[in-house]
C-alpha positions in Angstrom: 62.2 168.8 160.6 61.7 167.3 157.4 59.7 170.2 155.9 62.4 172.4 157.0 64.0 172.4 153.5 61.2 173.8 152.0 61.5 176.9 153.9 65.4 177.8 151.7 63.1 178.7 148.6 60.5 180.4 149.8 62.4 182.2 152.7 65.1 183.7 149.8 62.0 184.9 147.4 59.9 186.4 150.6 62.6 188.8 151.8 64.1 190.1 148.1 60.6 190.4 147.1 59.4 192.4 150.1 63.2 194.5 150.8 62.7 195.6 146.6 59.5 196.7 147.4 60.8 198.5 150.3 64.1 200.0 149.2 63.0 200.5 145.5 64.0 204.2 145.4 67.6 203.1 146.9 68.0 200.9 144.1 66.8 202.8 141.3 70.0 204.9 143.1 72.4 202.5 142.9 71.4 202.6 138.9 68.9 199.3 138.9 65.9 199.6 136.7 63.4 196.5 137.2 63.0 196.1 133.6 65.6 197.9 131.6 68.2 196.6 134.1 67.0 194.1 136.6 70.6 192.7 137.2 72.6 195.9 137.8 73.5 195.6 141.6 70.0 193.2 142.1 69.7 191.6 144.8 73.1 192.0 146.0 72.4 195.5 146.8 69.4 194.6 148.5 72.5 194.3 151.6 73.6 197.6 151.2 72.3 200.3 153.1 68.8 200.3 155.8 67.8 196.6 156.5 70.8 195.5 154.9 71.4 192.9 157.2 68.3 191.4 156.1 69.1 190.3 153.1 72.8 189.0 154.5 71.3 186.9 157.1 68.9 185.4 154.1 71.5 184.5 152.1 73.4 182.9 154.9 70.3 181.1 156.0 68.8 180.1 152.5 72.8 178.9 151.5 72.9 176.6 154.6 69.6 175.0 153.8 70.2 174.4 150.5 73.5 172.5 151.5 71.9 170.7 154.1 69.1 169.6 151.4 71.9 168.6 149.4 73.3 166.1 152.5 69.8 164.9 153.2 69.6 164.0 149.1 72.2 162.4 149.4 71.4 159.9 152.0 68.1 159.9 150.3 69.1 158.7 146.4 71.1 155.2 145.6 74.9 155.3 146.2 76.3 156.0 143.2 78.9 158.4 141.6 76.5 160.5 140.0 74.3 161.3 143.4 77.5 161.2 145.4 78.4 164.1 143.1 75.7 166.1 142.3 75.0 166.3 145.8 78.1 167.4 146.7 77.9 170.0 143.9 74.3 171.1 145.0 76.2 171.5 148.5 78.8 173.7 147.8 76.6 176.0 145.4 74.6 176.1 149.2 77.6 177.5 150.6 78.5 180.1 147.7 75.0 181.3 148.5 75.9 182.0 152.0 79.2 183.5 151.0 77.2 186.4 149.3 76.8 187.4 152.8 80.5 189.1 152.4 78.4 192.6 151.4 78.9 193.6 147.7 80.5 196.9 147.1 78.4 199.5 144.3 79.2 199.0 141.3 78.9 202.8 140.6 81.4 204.1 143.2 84.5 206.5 143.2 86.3 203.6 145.9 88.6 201.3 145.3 86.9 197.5 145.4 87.2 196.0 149.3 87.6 192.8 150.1 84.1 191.6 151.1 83.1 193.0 147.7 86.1 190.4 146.0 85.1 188.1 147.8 81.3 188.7 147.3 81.8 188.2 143.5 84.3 185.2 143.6 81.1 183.6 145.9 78.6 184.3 142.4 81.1 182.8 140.5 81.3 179.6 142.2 77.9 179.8 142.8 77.4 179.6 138.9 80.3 177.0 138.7 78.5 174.5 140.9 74.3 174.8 140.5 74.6 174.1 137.0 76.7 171.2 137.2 74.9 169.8 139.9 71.5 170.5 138.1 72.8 168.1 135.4 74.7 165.5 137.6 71.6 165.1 139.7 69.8 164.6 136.4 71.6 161.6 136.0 71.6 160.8 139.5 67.2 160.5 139.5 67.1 158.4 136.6 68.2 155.8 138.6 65.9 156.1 141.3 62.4 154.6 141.0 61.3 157.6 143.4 63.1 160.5 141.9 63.1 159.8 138.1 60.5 161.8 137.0 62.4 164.8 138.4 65.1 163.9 135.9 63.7 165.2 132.6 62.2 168.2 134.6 66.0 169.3 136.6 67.4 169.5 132.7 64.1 170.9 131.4 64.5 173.6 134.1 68.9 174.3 133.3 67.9 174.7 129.5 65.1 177.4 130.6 67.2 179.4 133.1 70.7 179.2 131.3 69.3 181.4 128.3 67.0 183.3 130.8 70.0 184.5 132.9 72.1 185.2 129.8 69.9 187.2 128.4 70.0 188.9 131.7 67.0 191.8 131.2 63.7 191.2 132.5 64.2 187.4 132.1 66.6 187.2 134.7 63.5 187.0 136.8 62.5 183.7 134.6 65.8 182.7 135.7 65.8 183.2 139.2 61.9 182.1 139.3 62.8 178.9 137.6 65.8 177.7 140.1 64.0 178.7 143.4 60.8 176.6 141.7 63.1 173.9 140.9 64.7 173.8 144.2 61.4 173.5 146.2 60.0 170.8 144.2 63.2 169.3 145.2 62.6 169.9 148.7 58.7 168.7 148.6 60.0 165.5 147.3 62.8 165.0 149.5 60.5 165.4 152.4 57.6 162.8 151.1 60.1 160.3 150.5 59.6 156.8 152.2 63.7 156.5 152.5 63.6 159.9 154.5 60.6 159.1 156.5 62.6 156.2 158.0 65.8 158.5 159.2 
């Protein structure tokens, strides 16, 4: 049960790898490009139309793994403000993953927006509002933790990568995305060797 965290990272980039393959000609007609414009309804339009419910039920899944990690991190690291914090932040950014479930509407479309579509894009939001906060929270919180402190350095290393990467949207949006999915399964691989979690 341990190792079940690991499977968050590598369960997310499996299925939007292998439904992009699949439904690459109904993306390139939503108006996606995978280099010109990687972003444009990627891969929140992976839900939309055949096998749609594929990529829902991964973000549901992947979202409620994350915030579990995030509890079991919490029990894991030494009481303190900072990992009381940036867990809880890591948490919630779990859940706004899972709330991408509520199926994004086009964004080329002659219909008004629907409410899963709102809410859809209120869920990125907060998913942006709480990862990177909890990225540099956490940061804090491993540095003081004989066990987790050489992740410190690396968590902010890997924010000041993917911040720029996923401004300057484009190809590097995949540096981005590669970057936090990596970062979040070293995080896993570590939570599940530690001694403290062993013991549960």
């Amino acid at each position: 049960m341990k190792r079940i965290f690991l499977l968050g990272p590598i369960l997310f980039t499996t299925v939007i790898t292998t439904l992009t393959i699949i439904k690459y000609d109904f993306l390139l007609g939503l108006g996606w490009h995978p280099l010109n414009d990687p972003t444009f309804d990627w891969p929140s339009g992976l839900a939309l139309g055949k096998y749609g419910f594929v990529m829902t039920a991964t973000f549901i899944i992947s979202g409620l793994l994350i915030a579990a990690l995030a509890l079991r991190l919490k029990a894991d690291l030494k009481p303190a403000a900072t990992s009381q914090a940036g867990s809880l932040l890591l948490a919630l950014s779990g859940l706004a993953l899972a709330s991408l479930a509520f199926t994004t509407d086009p964004t080329i479309r002659d219909t008004p927006a629907t409410w899963h579509g709102i809410l859809h894009d209120l869920s990125f939001v907060l998913l942006g509002l709480t990862l990177f906060p909890a990225m540099i929270v956490l940061g804090f919180a491993f540095r003081t933790d004989s066990y987790w402190k050489t992740l410190s350095l690396y968590t902010w290393l890997t924010l000041a990568f993917a911040i720029p990467a996923f401004i300057l949207k484009g190809a590097a949006f995949y540096v981005f995305l590669f970057s936090i999915l990596l970062w979040m399964e070293i995080l896993a691989w570590r939570l599940g060797n530690s001694q403290k979690t062993r013991t549960v």
